[in-house]
PLY file of the C-alpha trace (Angstrom):
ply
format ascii 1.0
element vertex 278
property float x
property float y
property float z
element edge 277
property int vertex1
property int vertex2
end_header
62.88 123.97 104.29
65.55 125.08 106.69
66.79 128.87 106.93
69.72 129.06 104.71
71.79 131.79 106.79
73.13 130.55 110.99
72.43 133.10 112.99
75.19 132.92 115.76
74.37 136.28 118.15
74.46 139.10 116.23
76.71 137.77 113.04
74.90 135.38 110.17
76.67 133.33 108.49
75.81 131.93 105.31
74.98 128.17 105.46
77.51 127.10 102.68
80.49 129.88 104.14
79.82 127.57 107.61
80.43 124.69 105.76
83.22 125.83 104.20
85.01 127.00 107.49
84.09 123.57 108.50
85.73 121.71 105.62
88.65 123.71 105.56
89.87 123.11 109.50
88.92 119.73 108.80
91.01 119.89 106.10
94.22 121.04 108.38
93.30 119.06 111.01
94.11 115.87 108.84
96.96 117.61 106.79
98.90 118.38 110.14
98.04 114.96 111.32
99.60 113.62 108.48
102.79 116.44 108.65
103.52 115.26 111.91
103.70 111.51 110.55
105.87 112.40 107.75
108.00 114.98 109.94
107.03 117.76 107.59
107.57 121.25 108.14
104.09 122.63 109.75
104.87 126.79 109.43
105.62 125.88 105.13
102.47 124.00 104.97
100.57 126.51 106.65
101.95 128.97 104.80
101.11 127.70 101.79
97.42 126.55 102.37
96.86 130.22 103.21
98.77 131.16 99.64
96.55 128.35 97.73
93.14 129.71 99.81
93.84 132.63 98.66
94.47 132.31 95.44
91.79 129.65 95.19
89.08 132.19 95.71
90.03 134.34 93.84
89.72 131.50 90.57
86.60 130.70 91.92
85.18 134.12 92.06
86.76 135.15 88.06
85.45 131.87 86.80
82.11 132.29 87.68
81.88 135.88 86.67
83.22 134.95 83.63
81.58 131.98 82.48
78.27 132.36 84.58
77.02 135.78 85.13
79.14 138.78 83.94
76.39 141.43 83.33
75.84 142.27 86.89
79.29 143.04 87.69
79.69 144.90 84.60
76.92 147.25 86.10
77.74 147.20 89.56
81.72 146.27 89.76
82.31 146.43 93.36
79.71 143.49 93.77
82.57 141.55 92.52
83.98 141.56 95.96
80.67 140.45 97.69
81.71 136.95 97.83
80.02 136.39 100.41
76.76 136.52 98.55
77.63 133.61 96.96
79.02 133.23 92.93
81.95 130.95 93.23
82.76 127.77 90.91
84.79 125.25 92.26
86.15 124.57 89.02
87.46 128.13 89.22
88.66 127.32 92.79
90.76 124.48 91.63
92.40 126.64 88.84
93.05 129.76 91.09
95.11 127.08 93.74
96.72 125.66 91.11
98.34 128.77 90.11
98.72 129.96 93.75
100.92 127.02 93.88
102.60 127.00 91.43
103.73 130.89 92.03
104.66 129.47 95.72
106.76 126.76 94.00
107.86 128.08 90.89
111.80 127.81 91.83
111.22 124.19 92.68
109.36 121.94 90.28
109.68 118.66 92.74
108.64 120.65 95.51
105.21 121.61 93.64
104.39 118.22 92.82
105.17 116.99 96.51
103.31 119.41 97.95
100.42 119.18 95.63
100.41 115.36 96.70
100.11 115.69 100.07
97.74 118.27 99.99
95.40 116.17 97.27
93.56 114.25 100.08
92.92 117.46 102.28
91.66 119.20 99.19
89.27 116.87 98.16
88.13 116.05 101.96
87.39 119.87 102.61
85.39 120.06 99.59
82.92 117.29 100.49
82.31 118.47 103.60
81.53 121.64 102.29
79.05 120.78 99.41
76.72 120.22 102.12
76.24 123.38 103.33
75.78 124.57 98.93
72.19 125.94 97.76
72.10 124.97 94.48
69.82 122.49 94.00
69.79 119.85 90.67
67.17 119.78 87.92
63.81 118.73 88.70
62.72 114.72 89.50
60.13 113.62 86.91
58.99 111.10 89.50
60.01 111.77 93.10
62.90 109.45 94.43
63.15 108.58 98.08
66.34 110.86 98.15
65.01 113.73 96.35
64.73 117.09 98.21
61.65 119.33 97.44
62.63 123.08 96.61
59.46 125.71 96.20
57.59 122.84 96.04
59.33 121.18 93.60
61.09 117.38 94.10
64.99 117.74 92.65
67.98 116.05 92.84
70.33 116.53 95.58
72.86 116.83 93.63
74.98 118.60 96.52
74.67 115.13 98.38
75.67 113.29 94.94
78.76 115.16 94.92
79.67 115.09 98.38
79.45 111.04 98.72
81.49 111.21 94.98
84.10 113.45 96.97
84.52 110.94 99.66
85.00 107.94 97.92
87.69 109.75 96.37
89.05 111.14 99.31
89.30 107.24 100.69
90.55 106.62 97.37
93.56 109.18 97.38
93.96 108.44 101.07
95.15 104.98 100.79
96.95 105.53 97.97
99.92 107.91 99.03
102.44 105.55 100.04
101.82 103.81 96.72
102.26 106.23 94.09
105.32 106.09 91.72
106.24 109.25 91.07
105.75 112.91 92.45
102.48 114.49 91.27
100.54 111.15 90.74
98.57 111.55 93.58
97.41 115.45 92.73
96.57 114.26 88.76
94.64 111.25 90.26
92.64 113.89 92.76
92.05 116.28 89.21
90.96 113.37 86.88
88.54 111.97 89.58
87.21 114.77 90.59
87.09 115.95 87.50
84.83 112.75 86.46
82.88 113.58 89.78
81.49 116.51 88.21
80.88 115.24 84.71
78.74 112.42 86.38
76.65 115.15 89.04
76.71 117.74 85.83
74.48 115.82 84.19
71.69 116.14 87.24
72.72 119.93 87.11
71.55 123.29 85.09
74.33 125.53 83.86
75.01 126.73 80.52
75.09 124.32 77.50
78.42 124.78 75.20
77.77 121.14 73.31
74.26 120.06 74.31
73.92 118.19 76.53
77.06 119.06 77.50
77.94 122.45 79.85
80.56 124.43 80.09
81.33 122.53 83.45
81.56 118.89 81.22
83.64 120.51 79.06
86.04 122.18 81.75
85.92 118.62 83.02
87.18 117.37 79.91
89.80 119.85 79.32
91.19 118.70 83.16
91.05 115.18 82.67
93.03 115.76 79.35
95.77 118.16 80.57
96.08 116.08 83.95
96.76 112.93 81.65
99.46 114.72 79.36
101.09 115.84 82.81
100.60 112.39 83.78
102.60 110.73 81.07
105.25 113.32 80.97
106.16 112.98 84.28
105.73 109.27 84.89
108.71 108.81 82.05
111.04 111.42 83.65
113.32 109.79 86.46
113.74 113.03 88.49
109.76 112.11 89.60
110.34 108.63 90.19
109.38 107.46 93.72
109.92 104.04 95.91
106.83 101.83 96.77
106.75 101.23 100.30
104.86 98.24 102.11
101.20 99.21 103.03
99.82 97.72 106.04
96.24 96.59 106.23
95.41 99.16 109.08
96.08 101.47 107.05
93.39 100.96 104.73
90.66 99.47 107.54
91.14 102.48 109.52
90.55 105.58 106.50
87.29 102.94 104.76
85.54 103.15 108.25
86.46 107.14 108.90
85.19 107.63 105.58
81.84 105.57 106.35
81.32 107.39 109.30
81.91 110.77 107.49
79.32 110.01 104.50
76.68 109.40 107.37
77.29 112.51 109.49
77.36 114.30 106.18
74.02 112.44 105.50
72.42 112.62 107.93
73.43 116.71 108.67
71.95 117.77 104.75
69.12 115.74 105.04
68.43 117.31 108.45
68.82 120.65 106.93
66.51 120.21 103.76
63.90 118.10 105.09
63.32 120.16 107.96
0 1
1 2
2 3
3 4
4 5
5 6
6 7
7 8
8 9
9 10
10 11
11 12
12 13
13 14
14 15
15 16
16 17
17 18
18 19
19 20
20 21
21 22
22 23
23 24
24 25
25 26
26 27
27 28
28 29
29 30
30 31
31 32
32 33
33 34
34 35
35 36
36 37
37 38
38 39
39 40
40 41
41 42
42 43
43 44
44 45
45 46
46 47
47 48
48 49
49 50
50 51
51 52
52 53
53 54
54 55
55 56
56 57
57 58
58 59
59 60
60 61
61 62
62 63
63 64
64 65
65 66
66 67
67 68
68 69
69 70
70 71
71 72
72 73
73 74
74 75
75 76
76 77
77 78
78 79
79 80
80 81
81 82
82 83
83 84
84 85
85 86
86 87
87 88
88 89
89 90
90 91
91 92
92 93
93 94
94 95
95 96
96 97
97 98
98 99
99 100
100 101
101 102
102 103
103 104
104 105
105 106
106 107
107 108
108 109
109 110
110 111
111 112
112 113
113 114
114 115
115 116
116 117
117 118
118 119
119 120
120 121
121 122
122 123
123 124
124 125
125 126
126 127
127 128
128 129
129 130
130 131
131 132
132 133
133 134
134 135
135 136
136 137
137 138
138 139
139 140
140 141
141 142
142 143
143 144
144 145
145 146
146 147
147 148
148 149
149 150
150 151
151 152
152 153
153 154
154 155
155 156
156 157
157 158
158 159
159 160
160 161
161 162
162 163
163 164
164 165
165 166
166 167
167 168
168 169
169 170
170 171
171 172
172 173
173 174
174 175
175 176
176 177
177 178
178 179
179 180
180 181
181 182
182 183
183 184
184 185
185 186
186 187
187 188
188 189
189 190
190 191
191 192
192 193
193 194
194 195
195 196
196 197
197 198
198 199
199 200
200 201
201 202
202 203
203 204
204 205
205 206
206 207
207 208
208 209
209 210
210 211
211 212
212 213
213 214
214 215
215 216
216 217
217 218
218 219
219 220
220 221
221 222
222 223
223 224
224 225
225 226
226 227
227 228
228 229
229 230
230 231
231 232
232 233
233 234
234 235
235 236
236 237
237 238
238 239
239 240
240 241
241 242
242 243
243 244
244 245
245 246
246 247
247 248
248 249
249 250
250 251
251 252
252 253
253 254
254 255
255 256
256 257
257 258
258 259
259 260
260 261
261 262
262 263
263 264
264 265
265 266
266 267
267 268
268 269
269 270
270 271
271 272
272 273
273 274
274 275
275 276
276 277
């Protein structure tokens, strides 16, 4: 088993805080690729991924506390700002941007939900890139699978990798779907419902907390998404403010994101399976 911490000089760097630098400028890479397309304003969208980071960790930090392991920052309260020993949720993370975004748009409903669609894709491309780099393993193989991943000598599921492919498909998914949606905010509901079914599928290879067994409090947080982002979905599909023209895809535009994103799953691939076979 690989080292878990990069040692770069002097400074070490968590594997899964690499990762996540890593997903995030590959994130901005793409989203200012695709500003530059649409003539967007660079300095507002910058401005507001930095708002939405922000505010994103700081969900993901309450969230787990909460829901996961509150006693130790009861005793020790400053450890609550040790993020970087790990204890975030990305469920958490999802509800913290949400609201950053929603403070950064509040004056401008149309402007939330256009903004939250063309960030979906960059969202969801960040965070399977950065699964990778995550430590925590799934529940243990009963007979080993050609994929499995041994921990303390124990064959698991690599459930990060499970996730991560889940996360592209969905990112291809969401990717060639932008110039089709109808109305403003379809593309951000689609990104929480699938993702949201991305973790109820992986959950299930998982240990966390059972609310429902064999359901966790992460199924059920999944549930309560999927719901919410089909209300939203209904309400604003029927209000004609929202409504959107369909434009004209070309095929390129669909050959060109499937073979990015089939290159990306086997870099990804190949990069964890380097790391935990090792």
């Amino acid at each position: 088993m690989s080292p878990r911490i990069i040692h770069i000089g002097p400074v070490s760097i968590p594997l899964l805080g690499l990762f996540i630098i890593i997903g995030i400028l590959t994130s901005i890479g793409l989203l200012s690729y695709d500003a530059d397309k649409k003539k967007l304003d660079k300095d507002l969208i910058y401005d507001s991924i930095t708002k939405i980071l922000i505010f994103g960790i700081i969900g993901a930090r309450v969230y787990y506390i909460l829901i996961f392991n509150l006693k130790p920052y009861i005793e020790n309260p400053l450890s609550i700002f040790f993020v970087w020993q790990g204890g975030l949720s990305i469920q958490g993370g999802i509800l913290g941007g949400i609201i950053g975004g929603v403070i950064t748009f509040r004056k401008d409903a149309i402007g939330f939900w256009k903004m939250a669609d063309f960030l979906a894709p960059g969202v969801i491309l960040a965070q399977a890139v950065a699964r990778i780099g995550c430590d925590v393993f799934g529940n243990p193989i009963e007979s080993p699978l050609p994929w499995g991943v041994v921990v303390d000598g124990i064959h698991v599921h690599p459930v990060q990798m499970y996730e991560s492919l889940l996360n592209y498909l969905l990112f291809f998914i969401l990717w060639i779907s932008r110039e089709r949606i109808r109305f403003q905010g379809q593309l951000f509901l689609s990104y929480t419902i699938g993702f949201s079914l991305n973790r109820f599928i992986v959950e299930f290879f998982r240990t966390n907390p059972m609310i429902l067994p064999p359901l966790t409090v992460a199924h059920i947080t999944s549930i309560g998404f999927i719901i919410l982002a089909g209300i939203i979905w209904m309400v604003l599909g029927n209000q004609e403010k929202f409504q959107i023209q369909h434009t004209k895809v070309n095929r390129i535009n669909t050959i060109i994101p499937l073979l990015t994103t089939i290159i990306s799953i086997a870099v990804s691939t190949f990069i964890y399976y380097r790391i935990y076979w090792s």
